[in-house]
TORVEX-475484 format. One record per residue (C-alpha): residue in one letter; x, y, z. Coordinates in steps of 0.02 Angstrom, whole numbers, padded with zeros to 5 digits, always signed. Layout:
N
AXYZ ...
//
This chain:
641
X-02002-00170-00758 X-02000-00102-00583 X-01874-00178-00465 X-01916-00252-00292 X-01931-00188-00147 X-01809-00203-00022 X-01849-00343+00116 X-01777-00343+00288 X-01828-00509+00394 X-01770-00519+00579 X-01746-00656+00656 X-01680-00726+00838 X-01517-00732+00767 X-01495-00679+00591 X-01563-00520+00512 X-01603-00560+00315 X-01602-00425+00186 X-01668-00474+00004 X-01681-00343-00125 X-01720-00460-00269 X-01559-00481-00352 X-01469-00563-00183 X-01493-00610-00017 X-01377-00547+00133 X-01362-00636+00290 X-01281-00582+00458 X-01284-00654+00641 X-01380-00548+00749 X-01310-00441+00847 X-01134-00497+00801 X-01130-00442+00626 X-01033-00579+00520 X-01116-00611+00352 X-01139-00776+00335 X-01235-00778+00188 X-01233-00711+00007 X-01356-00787-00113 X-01348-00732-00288 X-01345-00792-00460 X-01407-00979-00447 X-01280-01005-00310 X-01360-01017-00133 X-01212-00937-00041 X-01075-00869-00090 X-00955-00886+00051 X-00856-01001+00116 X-00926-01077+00303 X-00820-01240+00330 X-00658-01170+00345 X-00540-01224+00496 X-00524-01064+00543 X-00607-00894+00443 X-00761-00905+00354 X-00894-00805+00302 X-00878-00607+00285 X-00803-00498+00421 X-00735-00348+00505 X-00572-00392+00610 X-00422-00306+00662 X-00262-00335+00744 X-00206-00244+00901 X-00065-00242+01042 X-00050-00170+01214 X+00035-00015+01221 X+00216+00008+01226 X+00228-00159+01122 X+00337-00168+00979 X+00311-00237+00809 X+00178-00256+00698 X+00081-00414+00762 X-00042-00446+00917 X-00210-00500+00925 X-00361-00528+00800 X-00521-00436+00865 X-00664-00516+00775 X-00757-00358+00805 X-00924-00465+00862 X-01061-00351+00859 X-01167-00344+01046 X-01314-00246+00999 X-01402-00231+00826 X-01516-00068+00764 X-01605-00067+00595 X-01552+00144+00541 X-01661+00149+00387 X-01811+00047+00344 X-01909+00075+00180 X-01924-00002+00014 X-01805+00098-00057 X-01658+00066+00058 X-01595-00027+00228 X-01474+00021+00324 X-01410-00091+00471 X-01306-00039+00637 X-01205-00197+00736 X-01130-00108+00891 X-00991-00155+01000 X-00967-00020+01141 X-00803-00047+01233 X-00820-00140+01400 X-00702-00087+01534 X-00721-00265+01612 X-00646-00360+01445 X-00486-00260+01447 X-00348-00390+01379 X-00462-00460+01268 X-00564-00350+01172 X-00464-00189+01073 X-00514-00030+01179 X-00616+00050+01031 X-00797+00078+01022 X-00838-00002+00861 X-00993+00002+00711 X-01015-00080+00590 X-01161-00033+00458 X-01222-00133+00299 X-01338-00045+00175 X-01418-00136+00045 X-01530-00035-00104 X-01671-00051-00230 X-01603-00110-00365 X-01451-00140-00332 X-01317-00284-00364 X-01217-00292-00213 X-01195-00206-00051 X-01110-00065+00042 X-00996-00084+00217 X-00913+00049+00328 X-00879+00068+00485 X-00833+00195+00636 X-00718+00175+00754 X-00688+00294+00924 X-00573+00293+01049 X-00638+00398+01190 X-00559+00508+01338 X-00615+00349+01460 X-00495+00211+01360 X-00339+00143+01380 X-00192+00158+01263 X-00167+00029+01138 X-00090-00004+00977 X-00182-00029+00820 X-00090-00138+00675 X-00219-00170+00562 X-00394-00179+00511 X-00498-00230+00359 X-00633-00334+00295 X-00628-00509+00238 X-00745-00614+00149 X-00680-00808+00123 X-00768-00864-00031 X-00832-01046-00087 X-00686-01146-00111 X-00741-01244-00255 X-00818-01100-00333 X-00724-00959-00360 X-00549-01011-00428 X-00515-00855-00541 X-00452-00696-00465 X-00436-00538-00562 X-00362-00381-00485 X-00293-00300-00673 X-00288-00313-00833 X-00140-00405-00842 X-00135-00480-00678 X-00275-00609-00676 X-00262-00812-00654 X-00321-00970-00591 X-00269-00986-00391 X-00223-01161-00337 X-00308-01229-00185 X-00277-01185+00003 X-00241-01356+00007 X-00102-01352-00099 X-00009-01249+00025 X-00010-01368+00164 X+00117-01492+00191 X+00159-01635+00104 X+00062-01540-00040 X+00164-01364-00020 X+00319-01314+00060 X+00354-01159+00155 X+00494-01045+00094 X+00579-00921+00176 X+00422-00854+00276 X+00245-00937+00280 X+00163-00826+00145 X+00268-00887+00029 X+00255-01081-00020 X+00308-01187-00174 X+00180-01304-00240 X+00289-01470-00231 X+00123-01580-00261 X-00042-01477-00313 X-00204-01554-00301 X-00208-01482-00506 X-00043-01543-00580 X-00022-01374-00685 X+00013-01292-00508 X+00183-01380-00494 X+00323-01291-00459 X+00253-01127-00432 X+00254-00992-00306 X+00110-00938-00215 X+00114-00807-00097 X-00043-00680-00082 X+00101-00517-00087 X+00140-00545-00275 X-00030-00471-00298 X-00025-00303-00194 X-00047-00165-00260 X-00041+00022-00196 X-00190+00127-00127 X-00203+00236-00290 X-00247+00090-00414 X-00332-00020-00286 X-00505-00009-00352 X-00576-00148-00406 X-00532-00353-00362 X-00595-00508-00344 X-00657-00667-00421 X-00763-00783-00559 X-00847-00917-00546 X-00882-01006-00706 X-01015-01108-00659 X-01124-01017-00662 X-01046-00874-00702 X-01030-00767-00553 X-00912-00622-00523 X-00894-00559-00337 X-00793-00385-00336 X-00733-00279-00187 X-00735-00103-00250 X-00647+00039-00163 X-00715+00220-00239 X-00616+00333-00115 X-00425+00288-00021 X-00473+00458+00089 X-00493+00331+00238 X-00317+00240+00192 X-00167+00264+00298 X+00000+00295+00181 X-00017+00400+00067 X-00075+00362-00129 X+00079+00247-00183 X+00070+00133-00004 X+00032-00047-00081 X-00075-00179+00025 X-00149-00355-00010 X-00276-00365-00127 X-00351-00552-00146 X-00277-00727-00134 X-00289-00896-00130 X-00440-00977+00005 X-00522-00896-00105 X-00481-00703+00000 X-00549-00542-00042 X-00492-00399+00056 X-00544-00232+00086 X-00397-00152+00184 X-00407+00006+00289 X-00249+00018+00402 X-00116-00104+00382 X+00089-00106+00398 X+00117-00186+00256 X+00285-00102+00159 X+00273+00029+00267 X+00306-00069+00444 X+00291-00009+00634 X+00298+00175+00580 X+00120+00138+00535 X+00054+00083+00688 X-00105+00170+00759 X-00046+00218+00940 X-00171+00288+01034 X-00120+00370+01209 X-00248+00355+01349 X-00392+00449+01345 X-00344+00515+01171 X-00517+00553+01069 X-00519+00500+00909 X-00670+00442+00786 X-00637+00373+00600 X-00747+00317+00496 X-00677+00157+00347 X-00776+00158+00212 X-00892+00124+00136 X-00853-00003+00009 X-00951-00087-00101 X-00969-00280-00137 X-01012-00289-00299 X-01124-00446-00381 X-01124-00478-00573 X-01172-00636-00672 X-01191-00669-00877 X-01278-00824-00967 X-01156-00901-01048 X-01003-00942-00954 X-00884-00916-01113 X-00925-00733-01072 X-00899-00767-00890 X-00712-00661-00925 X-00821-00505-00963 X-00892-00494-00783 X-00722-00424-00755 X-00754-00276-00856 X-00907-00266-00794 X-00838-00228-00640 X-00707-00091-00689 X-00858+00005-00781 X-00950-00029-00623 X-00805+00021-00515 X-00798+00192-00614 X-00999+00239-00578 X-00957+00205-00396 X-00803+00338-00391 X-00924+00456-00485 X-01032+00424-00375 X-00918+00474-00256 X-00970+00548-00090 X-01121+00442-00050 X-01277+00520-00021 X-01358+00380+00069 X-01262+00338+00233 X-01341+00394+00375 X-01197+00421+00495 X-01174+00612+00527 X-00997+00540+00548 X-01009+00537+00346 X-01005+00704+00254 X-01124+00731+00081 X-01060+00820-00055 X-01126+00992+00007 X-01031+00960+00192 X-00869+00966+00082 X-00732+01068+00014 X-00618+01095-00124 X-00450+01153-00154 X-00362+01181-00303 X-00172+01273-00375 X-00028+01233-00477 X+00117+01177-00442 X+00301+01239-00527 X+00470+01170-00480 X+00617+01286-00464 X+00797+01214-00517 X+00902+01350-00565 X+01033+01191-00612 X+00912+01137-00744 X+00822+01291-00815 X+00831+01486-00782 X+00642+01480-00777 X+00508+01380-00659 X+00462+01204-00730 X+00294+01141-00727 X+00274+00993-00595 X+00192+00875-00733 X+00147+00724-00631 X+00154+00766-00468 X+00083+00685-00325 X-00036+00845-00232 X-00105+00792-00093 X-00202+00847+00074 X-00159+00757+00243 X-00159+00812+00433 X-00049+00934+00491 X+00134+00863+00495 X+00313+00899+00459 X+00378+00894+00260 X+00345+00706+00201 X+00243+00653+00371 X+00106+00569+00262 X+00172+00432+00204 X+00188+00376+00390 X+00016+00477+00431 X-00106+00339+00501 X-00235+00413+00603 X-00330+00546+00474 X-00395+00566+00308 X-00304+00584+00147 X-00351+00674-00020 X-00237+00647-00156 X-00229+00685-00356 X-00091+00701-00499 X-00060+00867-00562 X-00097+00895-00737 X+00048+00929-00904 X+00050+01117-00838 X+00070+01083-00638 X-00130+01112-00632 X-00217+01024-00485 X-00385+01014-00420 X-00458+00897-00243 X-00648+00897-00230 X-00737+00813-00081 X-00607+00853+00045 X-00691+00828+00233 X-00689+00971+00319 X-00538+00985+00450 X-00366+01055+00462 X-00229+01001+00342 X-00055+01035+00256 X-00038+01033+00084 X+00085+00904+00016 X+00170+00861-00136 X+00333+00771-00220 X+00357+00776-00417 X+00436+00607-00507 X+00597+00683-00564 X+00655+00762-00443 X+00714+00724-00244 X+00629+00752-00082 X+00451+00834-00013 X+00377+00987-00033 X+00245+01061+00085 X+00125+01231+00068 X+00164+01335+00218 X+00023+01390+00264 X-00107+01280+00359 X-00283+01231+00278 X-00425+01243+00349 X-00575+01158+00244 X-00727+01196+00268 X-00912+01146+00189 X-00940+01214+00021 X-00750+01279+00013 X-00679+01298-00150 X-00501+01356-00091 X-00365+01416-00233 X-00189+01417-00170 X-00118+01497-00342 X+00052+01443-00406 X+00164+01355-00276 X+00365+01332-00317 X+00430+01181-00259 X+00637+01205-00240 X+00698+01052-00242 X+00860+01010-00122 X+01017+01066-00219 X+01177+01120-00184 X+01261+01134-00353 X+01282+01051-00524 X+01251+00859-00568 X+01423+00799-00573 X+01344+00620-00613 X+01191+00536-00543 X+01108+00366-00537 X+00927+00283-00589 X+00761+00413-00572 X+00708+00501-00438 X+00516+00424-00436 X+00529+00336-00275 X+00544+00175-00333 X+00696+00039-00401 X+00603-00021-00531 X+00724+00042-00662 X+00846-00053-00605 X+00927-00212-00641 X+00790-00340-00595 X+00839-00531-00623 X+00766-00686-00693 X+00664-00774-00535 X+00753-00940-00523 X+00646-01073-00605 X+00607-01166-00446 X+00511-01009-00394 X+00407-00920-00539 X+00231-00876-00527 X+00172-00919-00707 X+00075-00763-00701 X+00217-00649-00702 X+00328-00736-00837 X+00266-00614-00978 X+00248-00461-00889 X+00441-00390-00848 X+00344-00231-00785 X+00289-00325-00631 X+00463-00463-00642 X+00489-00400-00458 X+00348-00483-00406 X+00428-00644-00428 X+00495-00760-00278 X+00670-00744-00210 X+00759-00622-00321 X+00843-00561-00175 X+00956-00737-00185 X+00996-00706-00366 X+01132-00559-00295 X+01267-00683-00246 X+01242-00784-00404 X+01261-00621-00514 X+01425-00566-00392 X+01494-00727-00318 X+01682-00661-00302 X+01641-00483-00243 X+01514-00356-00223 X+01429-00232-00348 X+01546-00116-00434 X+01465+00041-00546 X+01575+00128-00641 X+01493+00302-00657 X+01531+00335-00888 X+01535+00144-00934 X+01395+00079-00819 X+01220+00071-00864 X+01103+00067-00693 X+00965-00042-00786 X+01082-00155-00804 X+01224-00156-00680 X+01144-00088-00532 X+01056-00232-00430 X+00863-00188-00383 X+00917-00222-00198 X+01080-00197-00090 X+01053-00373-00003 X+01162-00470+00120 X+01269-00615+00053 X+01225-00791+00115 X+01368-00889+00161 X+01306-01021+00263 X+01131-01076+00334 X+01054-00927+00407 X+01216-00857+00401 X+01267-00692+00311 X+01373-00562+00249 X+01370-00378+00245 X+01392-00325+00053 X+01486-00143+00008 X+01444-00079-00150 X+01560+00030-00256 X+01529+00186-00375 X+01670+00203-00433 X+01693+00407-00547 X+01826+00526-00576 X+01857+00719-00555 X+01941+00800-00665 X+01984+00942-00525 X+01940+00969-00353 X+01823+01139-00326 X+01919+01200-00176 X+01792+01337-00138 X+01643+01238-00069 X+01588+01083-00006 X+01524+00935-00122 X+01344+00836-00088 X+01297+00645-00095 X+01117+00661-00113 X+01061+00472-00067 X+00864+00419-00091 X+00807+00246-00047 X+00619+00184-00097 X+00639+00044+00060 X+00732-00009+00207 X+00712-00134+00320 X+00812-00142+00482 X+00969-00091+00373 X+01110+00023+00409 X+01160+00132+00293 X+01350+00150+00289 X+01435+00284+00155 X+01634+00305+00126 X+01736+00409+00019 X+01894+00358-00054 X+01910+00226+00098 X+01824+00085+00135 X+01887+00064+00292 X+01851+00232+00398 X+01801+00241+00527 X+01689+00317+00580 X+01610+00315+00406 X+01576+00487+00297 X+01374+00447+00344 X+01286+00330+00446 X+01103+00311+00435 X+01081+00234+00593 X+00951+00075+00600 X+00804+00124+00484 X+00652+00027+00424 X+00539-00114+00426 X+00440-00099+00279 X+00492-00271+00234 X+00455-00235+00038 X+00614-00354-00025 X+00525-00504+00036 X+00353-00466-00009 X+00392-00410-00177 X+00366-00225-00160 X+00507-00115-00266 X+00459-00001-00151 X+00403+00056+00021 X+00431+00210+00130 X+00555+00344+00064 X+00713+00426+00131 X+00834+00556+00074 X+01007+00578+00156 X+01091+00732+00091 X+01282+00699+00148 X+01402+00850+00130 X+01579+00800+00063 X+01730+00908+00113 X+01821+00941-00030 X+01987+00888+00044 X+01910+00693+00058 X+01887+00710-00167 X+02038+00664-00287 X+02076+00733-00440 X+02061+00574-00551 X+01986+00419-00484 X+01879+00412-00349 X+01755+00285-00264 X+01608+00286-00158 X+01587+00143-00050 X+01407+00098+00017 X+01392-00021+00154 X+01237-00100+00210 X+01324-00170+00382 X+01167-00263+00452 X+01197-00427+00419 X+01033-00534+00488 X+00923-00605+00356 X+00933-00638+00174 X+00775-00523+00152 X+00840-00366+00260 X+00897-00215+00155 X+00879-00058+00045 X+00806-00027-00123 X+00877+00145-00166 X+00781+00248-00277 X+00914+00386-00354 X+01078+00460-00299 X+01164+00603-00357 X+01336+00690-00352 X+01347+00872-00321 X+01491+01012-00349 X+01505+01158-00241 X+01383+01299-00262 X+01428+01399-00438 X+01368+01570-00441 X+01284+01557-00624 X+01198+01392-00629 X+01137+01391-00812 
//
């Protein structure tokens, strides 16, 4: 049995698209879907909120020169309509907003459009969008952009965004006071008296359920009656800012889907779009794909999440798109390839090159070593290398790019020297590439994994007056949880963290986060932490090296001492880094540093020796580091194996 024909009905202001499984609605010319009928349900989204409803491009922006990460919302409301493909195989509709000179202030200086595209035969619907920012605008900052689709409240209650990290949501309700009580920022609020008494006493904040760009596929919710699954499915991150392990939201409570595109979450103001005036630029976000399923019998109704992960894997396959009509949107043919292998050289470890198992190979614009996890303006093609160091990127848009690359196990970036240049139909092989890894001499002693994250460390029990139910059983994702950052001055309430390099064991006595100490309302503490190791000689022939990695900082300052905790000035001082703010939402991780500190021999002891590490920003409860390894090095030997 054939399937419809695609319907498009205009009208003075709506445009209607039926293909026979659902209907789509949007406002003419502005663009907001305001309808999604599908599966015995006559719309899908949510229209009597206070505030958001329906489905819709927005984005956040600030006037140049501002700092932080907030500004205004931009609506994006469309101001002329075009249908770009009309037949019964396929629409394709075009919602314009050309930048107006005369709306400066209110309106983000970006010429904006948005495009739908609905098929024959197909459950759901596509979205991207292009953005330029032409030699005639102003400057302006760009903080975030996305689309949002606010689904029926009393419909969809279950979200699902893993395997393991699925539930029933309370109601947006239950976060308003009396019902809820905001914590220590408004995204996080404890359910004091639910609508739904299971609620009580539980955490809900939207950040327990990020996730980062490389498994953020697939999310959304079920209804069970009828059963109805609505999925956002994301089959590329080459339009993502940050890199493959940058985490963003995912969907919440309202009910919220997201699709994000540029954002600052756990990455901060270093991931700001800031456009100069007159500075071209053209990007195109997508597309996406909104994905509709639906069973019979609503004891199945679980399965439509499946459903969606198999569906989620044809659309990655499926991967470029043959059917957008921008130009702005390269086929399959208008691409390139590049593929090599990657070996890491440690003459400390092995006499021989080491296959860079794992590792993260990826293509971003040109940049210095490491510059893509901040990159925000490009496109990004990323991929693991295989057991052997083996990697392979298809579909790469053609462009100039470096070649970049880090491999768990080891510190720092690497980066190919020579620049790429992709072109269509390329199929470039770079050969075998040695990564040498920053090293001075042997591991005297060293402390967690270098995989740019604190996850192996000591993670506490959330207090029990903030637990998300959810996370109870899965200690993989424990630092999800509410307000572990409090739980340091409970574990150390006479002094700070002492590791004793020998007898110490980091997943258990190395705290997840160096943390302030609270001793009074909104009053706190700078905490010094102490590795404490001996030497049973000092090399007098060569320096020593503190190799120091952190996974996150926000607005910290990163203080390091040898043998005195009182020097001053100290051995290292990182300055005021940060603001990727991934203690309080949850993260374990956010952008990465290395600080490679040379040690004069003369400041080492034979015997005991300690290194103190100072977090001296003392501010908020939630301000900190999360380091992610640190090693000791002796002086240079000449035969390192």
């Amino acid at each position: 049995m054939s399937s419809a024909a695609v319907q498009l009905i205009q009208q003075d202001d709506q445009v209607v698209v039926d293909n026979g499984i659902f209907q789509l609605r949007l406002t003419n010319p502005g663009g907001t879907i305001v309808g999604i009928q599908y599966g015995g349900i006559d719309n899908l989204l949510e229209l009597n909120n206070p505030i958001l409803n329906g489905g819709f491009w927005d984005l956040n922006w600030s006037e140049a020169g501002s700092s932080g990460t907030r500004g205004k919302f931009d609506t994006i409301e469309g101001t002329s309509f075009e249908v770009i493909t009309k037949s019964d195989e396929a629409v394709e509709l075009s919602f314009t907003r050309k930048w107006d000179p005369s709306l400066q202030g209110e309106h983000s200086p970006l010429s904006i459009d948005k495009r739908f595209i609905i098929l024959r035969g197909s459950s759901g619907f596509y979205s991207y969008a292009i953005y330029e920012h032409t030699e005639d605008m102003p400057a302006f900052n760009l903080n975030e952009t996305r689309i949002a689709f606010m689904l029926k409240i009393e419909k969809f209650r279950y979200m699902a965004m893993a395997d393991d990290r699925q539930r029933f949501l309370p109601l947006p309700e239950d976060r308003l006071p009396p019902r809820g009580k905001e914590l220590a920022y408004p995204e996080a609020v404890l359910l004091v008296d639910p609508v739904e008494p299971e609620f009580k006493g539980e955490v809900d904040d939207k950040y327990q359920y990020s996730c980062e760009n490389k498994d953020n596929k697939v999310h959304g919710f079920i209804c069970f009656d009828p059963p109805v699954g609505f999925w956002q499915i994301t089959p590329s991150n080459e339009f993502r800012t940050g890199g493959p392990i940058k985490q963003d939201l995912t969907s919440h409570v309202n009910p919220t889907t997201l699709a994000m595109f540029v954002s600052t979450h756990y990455g901060g103001e270093d991931l700001v779009i800031k456009f100069a005036p007159g500075e071209a630029w053209k990007k195109v976000f997508g597309p996406v794909f909104i994905y509709l399923n639906s069973v019979v019998d609503r004891d199945n109704a679980n399965s439509l999440w499946d459903d969606a992960k198999e569906q989620m894997k044809n659309e990655v396959q499926s991967w470029p798109y043959s059917f957008p009509a921008s130009e702005d949107f390269p086929r399959a043919d208008q691409r390139g390839a590049i593929s090599g292998r990657l070996l890491v050289q440690d003459r400390y470890i092995s006499e021989d090159c080491i296959s860079a198992e794992g590792a993260y190979v990826g293509l971003a614009p040109p940049g210095a070593t490491g510059s893509f996890q901040k990159e925000n303006k490009g496109y990004q093609f990323w991929t693991k290398a295989d057991s052997e160091g083996v990697f392979m990127i298809n579909n790469i848009r053609p462009g100039d790019y470096n070649l970049y690359a880090w491999v768990p196990g080891f510190v720092g970036d690497y980066k190919y020297e020579e620049a790429i240049e992709i072109t269509a139909g390329c199929e470039i092989d770079v050969g075998d590439l040695v990564y040498n890894p920053p090293r001075n001499g042997p591991t005297l002693w060293e402390i967690g994994c270098p995989d740019r994250s604190a996850a192996e460390f000591f993670i506490p029990q959330p207090d029990p007056k903030y637990i998300n139910k959810l996370l109870v059983n899965l200690p993989a994702e424990r630092f999800r949880q509410y307000g572990l950052w409090e739980r340091y001055a409970e574990l150390y309430p006479d002094g700070d963290l002492v590791y004793t390099v020998g007898t110490s064991d980091y997943q258990k006595d190395w705290f997840y986060a160096h943390v302030n100490r609270k001793v009074g309302d909104n009053s706190f503490k700078a905490t010094t932490w102490q590795v404490k190791f001996k030497l049973d000689s000092v090399d007098q022939t060569g320096n020593y090296t503190l190799r120091v990695a952190l996974s996150s900082a926000t607005f910290s300052i990163l203080e390091v001492r040898i043998n005195d905790p009182d020097a001053s000035p100290p051995e290292f001082s990182s300055g005021l880094i940060g603001s990727d703010n991934s203690i309080a939402r949850h993260g374990i991780h956010g952008l990465y540093y290395l600080f490679n500190i040379e040690i004069q021999s003369g400041k080492l002891l034979q015997g005991d020796n300690n290194v103190y590490l100072t977090q001296s920003r003392n501010t908020s409860a939630v301000h900190g580091l999360m380091y992610d390894y640190i090693r000791l090095e002796g002086p240079p030997t000449p035969t390192p194996i």
